[in-house]
SERO-4910 file (N, C-alpha, C, O; in steps of 0.05 Angstrom, whole numbers):
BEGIN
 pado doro    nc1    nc2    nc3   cac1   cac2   cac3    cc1    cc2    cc3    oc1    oc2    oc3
  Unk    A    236   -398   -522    234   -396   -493    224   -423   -483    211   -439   -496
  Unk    A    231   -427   -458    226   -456   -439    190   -450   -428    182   -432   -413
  Unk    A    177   -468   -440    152   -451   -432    133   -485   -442    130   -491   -466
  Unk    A    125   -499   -421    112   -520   -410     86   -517   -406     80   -502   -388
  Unk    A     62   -529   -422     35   -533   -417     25   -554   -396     26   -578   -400
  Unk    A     14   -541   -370     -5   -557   -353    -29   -560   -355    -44   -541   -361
  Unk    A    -38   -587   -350    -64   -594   -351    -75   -613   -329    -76   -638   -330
  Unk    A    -84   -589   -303   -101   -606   -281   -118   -627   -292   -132   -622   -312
  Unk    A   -119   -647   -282   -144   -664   -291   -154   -691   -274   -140   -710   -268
  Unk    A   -193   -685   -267   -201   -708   -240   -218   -722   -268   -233   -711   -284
  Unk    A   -208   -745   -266   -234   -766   -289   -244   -746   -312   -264   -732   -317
  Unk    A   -215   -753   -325   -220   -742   -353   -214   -756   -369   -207   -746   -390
  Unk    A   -213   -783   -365   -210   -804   -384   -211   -807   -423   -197   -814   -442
  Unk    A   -245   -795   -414   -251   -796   -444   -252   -785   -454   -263   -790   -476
  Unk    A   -238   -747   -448   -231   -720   -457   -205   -719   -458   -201   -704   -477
  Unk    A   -188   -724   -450   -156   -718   -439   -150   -722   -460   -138   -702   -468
  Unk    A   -150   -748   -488   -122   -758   -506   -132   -732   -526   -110   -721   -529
  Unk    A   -149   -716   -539   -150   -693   -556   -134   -669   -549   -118   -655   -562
  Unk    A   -144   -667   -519   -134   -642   -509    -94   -650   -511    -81   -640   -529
  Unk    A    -84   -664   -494    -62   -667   -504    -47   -666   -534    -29   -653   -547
  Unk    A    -63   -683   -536    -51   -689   -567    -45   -651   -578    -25   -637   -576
  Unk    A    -68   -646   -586    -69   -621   -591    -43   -599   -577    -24   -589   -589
  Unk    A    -48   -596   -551    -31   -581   -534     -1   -580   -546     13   -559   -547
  Unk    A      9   -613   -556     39   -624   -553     46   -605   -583     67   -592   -584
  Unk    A     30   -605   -599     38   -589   -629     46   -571   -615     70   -571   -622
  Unk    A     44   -556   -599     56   -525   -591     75   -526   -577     96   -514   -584
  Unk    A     72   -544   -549     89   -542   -523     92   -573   -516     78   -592   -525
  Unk    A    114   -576   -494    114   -602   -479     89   -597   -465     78   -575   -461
  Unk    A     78   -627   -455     56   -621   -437     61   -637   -404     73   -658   -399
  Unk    A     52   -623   -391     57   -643   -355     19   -644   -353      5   -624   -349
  Unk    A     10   -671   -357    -14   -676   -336    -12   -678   -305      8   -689   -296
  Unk    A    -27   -671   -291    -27   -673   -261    -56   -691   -255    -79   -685   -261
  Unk    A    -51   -701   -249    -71   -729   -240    -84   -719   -223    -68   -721   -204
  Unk    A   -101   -710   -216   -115   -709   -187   -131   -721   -168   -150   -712   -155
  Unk    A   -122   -745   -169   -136   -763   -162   -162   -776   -169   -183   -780   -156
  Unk    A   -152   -782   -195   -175   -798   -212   -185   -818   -207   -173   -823   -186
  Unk    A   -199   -834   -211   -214   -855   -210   -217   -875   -235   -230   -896   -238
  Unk    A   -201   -863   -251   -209   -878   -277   -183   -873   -284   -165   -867   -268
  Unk    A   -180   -878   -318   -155   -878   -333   -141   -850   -332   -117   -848   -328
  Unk    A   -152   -835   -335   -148   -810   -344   -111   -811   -347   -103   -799   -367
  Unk    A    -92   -822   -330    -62   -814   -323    -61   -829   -344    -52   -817   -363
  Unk    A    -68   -860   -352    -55   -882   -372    -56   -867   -398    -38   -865   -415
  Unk    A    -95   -849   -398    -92   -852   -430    -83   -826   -438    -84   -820   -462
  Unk    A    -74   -810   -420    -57   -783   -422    -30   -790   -433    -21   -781   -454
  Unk    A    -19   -807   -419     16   -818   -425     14   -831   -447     35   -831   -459
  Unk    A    -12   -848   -464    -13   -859   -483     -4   -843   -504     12   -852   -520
  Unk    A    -13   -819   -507     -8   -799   -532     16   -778   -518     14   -754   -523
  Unk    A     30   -783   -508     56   -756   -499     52   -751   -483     75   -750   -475
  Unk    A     36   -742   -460     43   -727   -438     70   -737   -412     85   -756   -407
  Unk    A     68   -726   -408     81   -725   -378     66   -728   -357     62   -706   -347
  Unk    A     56   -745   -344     39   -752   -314     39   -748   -286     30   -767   -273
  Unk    A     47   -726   -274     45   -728   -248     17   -728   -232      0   -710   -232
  Unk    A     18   -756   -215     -6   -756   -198     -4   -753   -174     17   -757   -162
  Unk    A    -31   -744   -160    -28   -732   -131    -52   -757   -120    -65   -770   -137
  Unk    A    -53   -760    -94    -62   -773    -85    -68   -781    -63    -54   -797    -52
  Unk    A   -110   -765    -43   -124   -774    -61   -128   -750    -76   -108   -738    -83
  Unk    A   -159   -736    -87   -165   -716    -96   -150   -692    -80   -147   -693    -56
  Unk    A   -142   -672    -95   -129   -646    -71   -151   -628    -82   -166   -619    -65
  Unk    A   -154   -623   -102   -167   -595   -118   -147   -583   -133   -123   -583   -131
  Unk    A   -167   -570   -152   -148   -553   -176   -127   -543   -171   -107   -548   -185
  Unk    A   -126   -523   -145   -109   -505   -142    -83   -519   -133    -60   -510   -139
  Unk    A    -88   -545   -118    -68   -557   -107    -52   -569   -136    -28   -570   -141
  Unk    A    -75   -577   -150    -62   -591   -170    -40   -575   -190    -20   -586   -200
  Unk    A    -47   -546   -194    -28   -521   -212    -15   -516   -193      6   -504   -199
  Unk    A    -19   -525   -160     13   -508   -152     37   -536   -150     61   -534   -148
  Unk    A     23   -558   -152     40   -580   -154     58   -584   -182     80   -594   -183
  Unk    A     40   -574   -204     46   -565   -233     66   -552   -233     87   -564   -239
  Unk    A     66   -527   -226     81   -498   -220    106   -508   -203    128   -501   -211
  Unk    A    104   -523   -180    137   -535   -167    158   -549   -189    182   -544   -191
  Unk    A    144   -565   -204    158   -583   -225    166   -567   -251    182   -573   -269
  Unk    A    152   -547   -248    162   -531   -282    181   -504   -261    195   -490   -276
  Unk    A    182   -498   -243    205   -486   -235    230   -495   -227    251   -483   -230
  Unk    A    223   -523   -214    249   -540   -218    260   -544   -240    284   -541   -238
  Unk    A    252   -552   -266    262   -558   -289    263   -533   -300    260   -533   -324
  Unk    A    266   -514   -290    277   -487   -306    257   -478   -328    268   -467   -347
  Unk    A    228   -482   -332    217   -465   -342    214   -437   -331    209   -430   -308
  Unk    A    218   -421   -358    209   -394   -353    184   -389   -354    175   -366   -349
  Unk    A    168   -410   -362    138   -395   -356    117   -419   -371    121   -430   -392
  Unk    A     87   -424   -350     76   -438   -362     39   -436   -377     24   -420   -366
  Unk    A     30   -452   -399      7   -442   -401    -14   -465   -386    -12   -490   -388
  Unk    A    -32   -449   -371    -59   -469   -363    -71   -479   -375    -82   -459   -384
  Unk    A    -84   -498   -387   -110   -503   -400   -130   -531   -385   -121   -552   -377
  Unk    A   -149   -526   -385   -168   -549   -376   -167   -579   -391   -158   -582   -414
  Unk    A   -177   -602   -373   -175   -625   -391   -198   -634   -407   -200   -651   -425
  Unk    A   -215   -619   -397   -250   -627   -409   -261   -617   -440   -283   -620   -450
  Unk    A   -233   -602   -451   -245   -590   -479   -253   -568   -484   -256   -559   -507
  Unk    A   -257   -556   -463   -275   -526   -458   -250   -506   -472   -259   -486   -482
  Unk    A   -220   -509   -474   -198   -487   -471   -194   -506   -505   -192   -530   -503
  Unk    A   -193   -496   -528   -178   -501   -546   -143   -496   -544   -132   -477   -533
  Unk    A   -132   -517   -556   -102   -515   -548    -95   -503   -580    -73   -491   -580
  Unk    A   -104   -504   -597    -96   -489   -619    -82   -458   -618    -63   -448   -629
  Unk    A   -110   -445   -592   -101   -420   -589    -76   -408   -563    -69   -386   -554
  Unk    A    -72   -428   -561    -36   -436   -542    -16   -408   -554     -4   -391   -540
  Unk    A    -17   -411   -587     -2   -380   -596     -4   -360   -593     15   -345   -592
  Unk    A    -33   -349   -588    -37   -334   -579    -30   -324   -555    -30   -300   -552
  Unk    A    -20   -347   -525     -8   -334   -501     28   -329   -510     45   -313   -502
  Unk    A     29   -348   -527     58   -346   -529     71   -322   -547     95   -318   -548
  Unk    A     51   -305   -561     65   -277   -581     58   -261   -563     74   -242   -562
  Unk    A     31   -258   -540     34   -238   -528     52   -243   -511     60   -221   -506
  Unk    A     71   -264   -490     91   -256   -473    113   -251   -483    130   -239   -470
  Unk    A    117   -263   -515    150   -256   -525    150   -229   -531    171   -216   -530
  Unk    A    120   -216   -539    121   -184   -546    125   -171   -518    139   -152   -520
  Unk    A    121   -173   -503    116   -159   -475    118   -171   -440    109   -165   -418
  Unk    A    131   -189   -449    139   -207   -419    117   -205   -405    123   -202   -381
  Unk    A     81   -204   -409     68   -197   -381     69   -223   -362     71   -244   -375
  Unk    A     67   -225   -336     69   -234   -320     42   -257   -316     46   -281   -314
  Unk    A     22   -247   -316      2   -269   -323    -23   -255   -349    -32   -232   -347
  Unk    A    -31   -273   -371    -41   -273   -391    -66   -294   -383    -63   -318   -379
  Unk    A    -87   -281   -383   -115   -293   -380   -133   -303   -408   -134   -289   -428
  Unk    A   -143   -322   -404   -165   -323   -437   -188   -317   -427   -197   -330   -408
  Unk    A   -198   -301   -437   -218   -273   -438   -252   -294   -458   -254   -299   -482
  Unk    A   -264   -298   -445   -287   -321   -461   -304   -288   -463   -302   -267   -449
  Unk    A   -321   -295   -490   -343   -276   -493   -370   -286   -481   -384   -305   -488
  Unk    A   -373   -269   -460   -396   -277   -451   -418   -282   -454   -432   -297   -440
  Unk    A   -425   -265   -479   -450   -271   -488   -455   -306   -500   -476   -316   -508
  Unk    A   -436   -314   -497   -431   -343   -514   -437   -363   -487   -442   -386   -493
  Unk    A   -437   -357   -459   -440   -380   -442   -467   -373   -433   -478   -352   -427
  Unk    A   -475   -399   -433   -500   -409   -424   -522   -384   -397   -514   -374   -376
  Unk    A   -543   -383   -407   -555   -360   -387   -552   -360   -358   -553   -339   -345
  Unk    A   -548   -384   -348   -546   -390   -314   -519   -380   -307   -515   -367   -287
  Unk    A   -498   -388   -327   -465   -379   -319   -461   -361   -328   -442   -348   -318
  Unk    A   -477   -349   -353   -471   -322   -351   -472   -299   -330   -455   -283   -323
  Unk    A   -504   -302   -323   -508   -292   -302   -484   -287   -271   -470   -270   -261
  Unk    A   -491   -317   -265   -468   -319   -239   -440   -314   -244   -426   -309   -224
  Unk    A   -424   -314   -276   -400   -303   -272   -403   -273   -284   -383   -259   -288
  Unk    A   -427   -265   -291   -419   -233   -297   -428   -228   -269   -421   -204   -273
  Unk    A   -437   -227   -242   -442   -212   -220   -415   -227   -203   -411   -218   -180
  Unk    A   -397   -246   -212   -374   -252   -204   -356   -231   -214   -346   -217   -197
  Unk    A   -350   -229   -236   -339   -201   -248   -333   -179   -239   -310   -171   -234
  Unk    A   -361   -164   -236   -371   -145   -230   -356   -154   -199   -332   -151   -201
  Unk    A   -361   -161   -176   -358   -159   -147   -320   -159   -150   -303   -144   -141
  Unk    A   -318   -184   -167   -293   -182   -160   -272   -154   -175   -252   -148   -164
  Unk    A   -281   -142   -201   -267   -113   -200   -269    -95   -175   -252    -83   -163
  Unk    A   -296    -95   -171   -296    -78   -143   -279    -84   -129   -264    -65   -128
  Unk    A   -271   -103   -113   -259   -119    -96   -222   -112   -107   -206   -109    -88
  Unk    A   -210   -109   -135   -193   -103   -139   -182    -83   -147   -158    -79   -151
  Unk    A   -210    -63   -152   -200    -36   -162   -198    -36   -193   -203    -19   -209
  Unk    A   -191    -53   -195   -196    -46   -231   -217    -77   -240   -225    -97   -228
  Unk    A   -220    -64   -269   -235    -84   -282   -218   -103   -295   -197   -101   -308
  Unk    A   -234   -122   -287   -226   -149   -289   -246   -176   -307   -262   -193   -297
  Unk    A   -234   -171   -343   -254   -184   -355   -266   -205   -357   -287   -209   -369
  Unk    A   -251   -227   -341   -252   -252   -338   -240   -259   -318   -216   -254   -323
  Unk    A   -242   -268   -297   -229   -276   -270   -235   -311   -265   -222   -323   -249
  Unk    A   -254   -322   -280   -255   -349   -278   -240   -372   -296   -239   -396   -292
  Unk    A   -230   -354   -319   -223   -368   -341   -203   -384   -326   -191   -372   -308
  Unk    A   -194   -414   -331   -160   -426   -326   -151   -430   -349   -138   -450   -354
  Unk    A   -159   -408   -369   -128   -419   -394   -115   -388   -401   -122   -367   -413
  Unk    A    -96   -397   -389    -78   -368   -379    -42   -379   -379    -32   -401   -383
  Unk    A    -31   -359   -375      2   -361   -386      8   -349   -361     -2   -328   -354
  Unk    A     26   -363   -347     41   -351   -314     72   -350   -320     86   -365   -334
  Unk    A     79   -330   -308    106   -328   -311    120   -345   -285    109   -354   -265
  Unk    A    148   -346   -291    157   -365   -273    159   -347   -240    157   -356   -217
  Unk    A    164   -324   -246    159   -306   -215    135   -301   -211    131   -285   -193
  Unk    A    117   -310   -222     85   -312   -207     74   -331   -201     53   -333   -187
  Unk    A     91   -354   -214     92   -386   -207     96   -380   -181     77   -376   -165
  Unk    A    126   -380   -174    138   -374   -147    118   -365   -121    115   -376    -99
  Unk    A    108   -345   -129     93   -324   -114     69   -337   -105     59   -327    -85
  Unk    A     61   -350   -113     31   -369   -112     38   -396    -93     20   -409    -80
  Unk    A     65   -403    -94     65   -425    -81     55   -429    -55     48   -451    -45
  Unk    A     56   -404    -43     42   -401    -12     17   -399     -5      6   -398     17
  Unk    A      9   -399    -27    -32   -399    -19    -32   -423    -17    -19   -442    -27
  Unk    A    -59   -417      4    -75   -436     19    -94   -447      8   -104   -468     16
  Unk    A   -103   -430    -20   -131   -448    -40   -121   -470    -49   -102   -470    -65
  Unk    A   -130   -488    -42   -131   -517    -52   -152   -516    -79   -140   -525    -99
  Unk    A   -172   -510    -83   -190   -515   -101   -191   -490   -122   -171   -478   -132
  Unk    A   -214   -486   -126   -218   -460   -161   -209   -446   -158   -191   -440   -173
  Unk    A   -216   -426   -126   -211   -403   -122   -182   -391   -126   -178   -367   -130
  Unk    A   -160   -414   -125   -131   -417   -126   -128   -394   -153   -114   -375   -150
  Unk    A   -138   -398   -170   -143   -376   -203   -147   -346   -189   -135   -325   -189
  Unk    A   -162   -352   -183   -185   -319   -174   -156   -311   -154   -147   -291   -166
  Unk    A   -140   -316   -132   -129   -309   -117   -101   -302   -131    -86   -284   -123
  Unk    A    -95   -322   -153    -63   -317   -171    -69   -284   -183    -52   -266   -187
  Unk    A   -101   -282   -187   -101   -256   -192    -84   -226   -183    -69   -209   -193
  Unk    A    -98   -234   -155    -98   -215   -132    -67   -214   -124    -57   -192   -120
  Unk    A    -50   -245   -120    -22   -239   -121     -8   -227   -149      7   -207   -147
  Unk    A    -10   -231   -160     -4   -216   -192     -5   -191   -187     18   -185   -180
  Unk    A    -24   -167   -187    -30   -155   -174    -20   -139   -149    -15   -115   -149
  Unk    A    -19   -158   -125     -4   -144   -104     28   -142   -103     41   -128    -88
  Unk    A     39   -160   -126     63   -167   -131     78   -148   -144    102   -146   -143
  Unk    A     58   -129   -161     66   -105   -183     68   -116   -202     74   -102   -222
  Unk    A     64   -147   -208     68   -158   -235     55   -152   -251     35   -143   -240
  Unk    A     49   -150   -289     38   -141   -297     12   -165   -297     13   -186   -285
  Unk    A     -7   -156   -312    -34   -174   -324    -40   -157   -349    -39   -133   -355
  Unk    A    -51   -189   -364    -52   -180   -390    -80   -204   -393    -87   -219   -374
  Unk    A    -92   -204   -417   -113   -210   -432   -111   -224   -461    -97   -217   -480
  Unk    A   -126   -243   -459   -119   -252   -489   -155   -259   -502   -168   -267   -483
  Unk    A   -163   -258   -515   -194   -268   -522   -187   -303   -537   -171   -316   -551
  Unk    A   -210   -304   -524   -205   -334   -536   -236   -346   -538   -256   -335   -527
  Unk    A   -236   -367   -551   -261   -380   -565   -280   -394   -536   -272   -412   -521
  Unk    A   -307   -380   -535   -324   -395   -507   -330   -425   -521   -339   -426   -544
  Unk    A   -324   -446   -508   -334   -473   -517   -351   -486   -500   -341   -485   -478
  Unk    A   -370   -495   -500   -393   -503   -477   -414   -515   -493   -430   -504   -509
  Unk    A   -407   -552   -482   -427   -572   -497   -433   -593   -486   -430   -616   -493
  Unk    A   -446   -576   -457   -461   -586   -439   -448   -605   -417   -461   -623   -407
  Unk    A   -417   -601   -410   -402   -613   -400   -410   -613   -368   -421   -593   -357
  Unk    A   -406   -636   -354   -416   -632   -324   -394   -613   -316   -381   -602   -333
  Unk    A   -390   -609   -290   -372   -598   -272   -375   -613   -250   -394   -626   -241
  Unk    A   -343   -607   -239   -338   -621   -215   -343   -602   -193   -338   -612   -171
  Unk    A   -352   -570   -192   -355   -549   -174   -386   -559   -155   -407   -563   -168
  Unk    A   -385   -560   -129   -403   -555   -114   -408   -524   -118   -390   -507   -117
  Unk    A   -441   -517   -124   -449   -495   -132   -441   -485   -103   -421   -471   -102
  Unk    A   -449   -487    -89   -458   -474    -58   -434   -468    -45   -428   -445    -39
  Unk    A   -413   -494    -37   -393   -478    -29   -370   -468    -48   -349   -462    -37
  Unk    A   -372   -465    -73   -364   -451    -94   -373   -420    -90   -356   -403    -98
  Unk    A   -404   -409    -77   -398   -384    -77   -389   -375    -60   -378   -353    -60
  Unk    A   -392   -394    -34   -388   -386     -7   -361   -383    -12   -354   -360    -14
  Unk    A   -340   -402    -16   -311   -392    -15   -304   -374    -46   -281   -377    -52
  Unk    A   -315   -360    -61   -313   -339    -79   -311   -308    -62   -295   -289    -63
  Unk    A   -336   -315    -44   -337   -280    -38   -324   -279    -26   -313   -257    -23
  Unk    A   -314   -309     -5   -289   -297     18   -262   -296      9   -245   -287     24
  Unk    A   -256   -306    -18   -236   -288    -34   -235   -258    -34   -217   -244    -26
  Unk    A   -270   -248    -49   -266   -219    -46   -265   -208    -34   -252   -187    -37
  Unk    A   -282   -215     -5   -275   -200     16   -246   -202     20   -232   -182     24
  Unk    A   -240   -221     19   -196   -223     27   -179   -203      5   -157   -193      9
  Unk    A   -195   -201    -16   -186   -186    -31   -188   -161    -28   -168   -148    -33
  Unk    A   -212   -145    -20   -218   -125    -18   -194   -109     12   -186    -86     16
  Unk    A   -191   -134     25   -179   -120     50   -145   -115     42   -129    -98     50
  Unk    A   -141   -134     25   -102   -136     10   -105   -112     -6    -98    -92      5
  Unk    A   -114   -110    -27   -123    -82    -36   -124    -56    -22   -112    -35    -29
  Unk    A   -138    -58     -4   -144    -36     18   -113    -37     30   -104    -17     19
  Unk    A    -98    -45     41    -71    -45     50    -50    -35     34    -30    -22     41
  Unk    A    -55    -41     13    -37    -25     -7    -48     -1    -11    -31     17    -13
  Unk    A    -71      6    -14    -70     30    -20    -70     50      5    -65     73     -2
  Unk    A    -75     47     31    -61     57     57    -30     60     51    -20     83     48
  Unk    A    -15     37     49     14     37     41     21     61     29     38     76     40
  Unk    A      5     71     -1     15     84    -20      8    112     -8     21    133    -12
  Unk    A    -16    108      7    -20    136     14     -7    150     42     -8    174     46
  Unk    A      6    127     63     17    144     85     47    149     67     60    168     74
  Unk    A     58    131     45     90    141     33     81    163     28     92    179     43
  Unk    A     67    172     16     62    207     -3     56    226     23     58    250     20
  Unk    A     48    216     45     54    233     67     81    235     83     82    251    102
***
């Protein structure tokens, strides 16, 4: 199958040539530049990748749906996410790729064990969790993870959001989801060795819950839908 690895990435210079390298054993890879400040595009193309840069910073989300235009043009059927900072092992790339050849699901998430991340993020993404199943009706084991497998009709389907930044993940959810597409799960290895982040804590939660609230209300619409049909 036609099936292309993306890798958003802001000044990842001195993380990017492993993660590639690694990734290319499995799949082609497309980097998306996001407006770096440093090498990160040169020393990506040094070892194989493919480089598309945006310009200046957009955010993550802008950066996977700029990803996602280019792997639907070139006729992929479907692509996997992984981060540029190290955190997503690309070894476990097979693992998204036997669960969609066994079962076509639509989007395939990597599932981190939580007991494995740090006490502060544990905390703040297990009460992320928790709000956001509520918010979708079912449970939802991981909603932050970005190393995940999209099909090319949920590619599609995403191109119209408005998240520019993280939340762009959390919301592919919710279209997945409202789409009838399936979701599926994969477990994968937590890695965390003390890496900064580029997330503003603050307005990181503020635009989280107004996902769920947005979510809670798309949710709520469908299930009105299902219930005035049965009337």
């Amino acid at each position: 199958m036609k099936i292309l690895a993306i890798i958003p990435a802001y000044n990842e210079a001195e993380r990017i040539q492993p993660v590639v390298q690694d990734s290319l054993e499995h799949l082609p890879v497309l980097v998306v530049d996001d407006g770096s400040t440093d090498a990160t595009a040169e020393r990506a193309r040094q070892v194989g990748a493919l480089v598309q840069s945006q310009r200046p910073n957009q955010g993550k989300g802008a950066a996977l749906k700029a990803g996602f235009r280019r792997a639907l043009d070139e006729g992929y059927q479907a692509v996997v996410t992984l981060d540029a900072d190290g955190q997503h092992d690309p070894a476990e790339i097979p693992k998204f790729l036997e669960a969609y050849q066994s079962s076509a699901v639509d989007l395939i998430i990597g599932a981190r064990d939580y007991s494995q991340i740090p006490l502060v993020r544990r905390f703040s993404n297990s009460v992320g969790r928790v709000t956001f199943s509520w918010a979708l009706g079912q449970f939802v084991p991981d909603n932050q993870s970005g190393y995940r497998l999209i099909s090319d009709r949920l590619m599609a389907a995403t191109l119209s959001s408005r998240e520019q930044g993280f939340q762009f993940e959390v919301e592919m959810i919710v279209t997945c989801v409202e789409s009838g597409f399936s979701l599926g799960w994969a477990p994968i290895r937590t890695i965390y060795a003390g890496e900064s982040s580029h997330i503003d804590p603050l307005r990181h939660i503020i635009e989280f819950f107004s996902v769920v609230i947005a979510t809670r209300r798309r949710i709520r619409r469908i299930d009105l839908t299902i219930e005035e049909r049965k009337t």
